[in-house]
C-alpha positions, 0 to 999 in steps of 0.5 A: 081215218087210219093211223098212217093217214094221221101225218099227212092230214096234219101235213095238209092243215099246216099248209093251209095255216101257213097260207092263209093270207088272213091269218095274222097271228098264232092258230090251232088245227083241230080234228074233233072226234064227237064219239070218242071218249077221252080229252085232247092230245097232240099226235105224235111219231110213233118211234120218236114220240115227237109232235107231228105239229105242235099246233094241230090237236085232237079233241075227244068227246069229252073235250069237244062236247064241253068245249062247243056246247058247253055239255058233256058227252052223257049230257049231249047223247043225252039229248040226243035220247030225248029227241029220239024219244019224242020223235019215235012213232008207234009204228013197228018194223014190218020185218023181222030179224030172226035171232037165235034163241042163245044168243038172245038168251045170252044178250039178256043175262049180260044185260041184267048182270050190268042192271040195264033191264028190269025183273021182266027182262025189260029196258025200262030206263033209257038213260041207264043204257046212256050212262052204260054206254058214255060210261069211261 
């Protein structure tokens, strides 16, 4: 969702609130981001920094994962490595990408100046690539 389509989202879910007929007391909107890291906030106008709903917030990973399965999110993708993991079959993709030979050169030297691969140029922990990418 763009940036000028945050008040009109918030607009709708006021309506929707405000109208629901089994509601009988207070309520919270959310919009709950699973990838992006950071906690929760409430949006505002740009120009007046006023709350575009005072009831309507936005939970980032590091709220939302916690909040719902009570996980962070290095834990949750975590998991998700897991699952990959087990599931991953021997089979190898038939086709080939072909990658210039500097740019892997280049790929490589990053990786192991952020110690994401071993001495034979290898990614031998998928968790270090987990935290590398969960990191704030």
């Amino acid at each position: 969702m763009g940036g000028q389509d945050w008040p009109k989202a918030i607009q709708a879910l006021e309506i929707v609130a405000h109208n629901d007929k089994n509601r009988t007391g207070s309520y919270c909107c959310v919009f709950g981001i699973a990838m992006d890291r950071g906690t929760r906030y409430i949006k505002r106008e740009q120009k007046t920094r006023r709350a575009h709903s005072v009831n309507t917030e936005v939970w980032l990973s590091d709220f939302f994962w916690p909040f719902f399965a009570n996980y962070s999110y290095e834990e949750i993708m975590a998991a998700v490595l897991d699952a990959l993991i087990e599931s991953y079959a021997s089979d190898k993709l038939s086709a080939q990408i072909e990658v210039p030979q500097r740019l892997l050169d280049a790929f490589g030297e990053a990786c192991a100046r952020a110690r994401l691969i071993d001495q034979d140029g290898k990614f031998h922990d998928p968790y270090t690539l987990v935290r590398f990418f969960c990191q704030k």
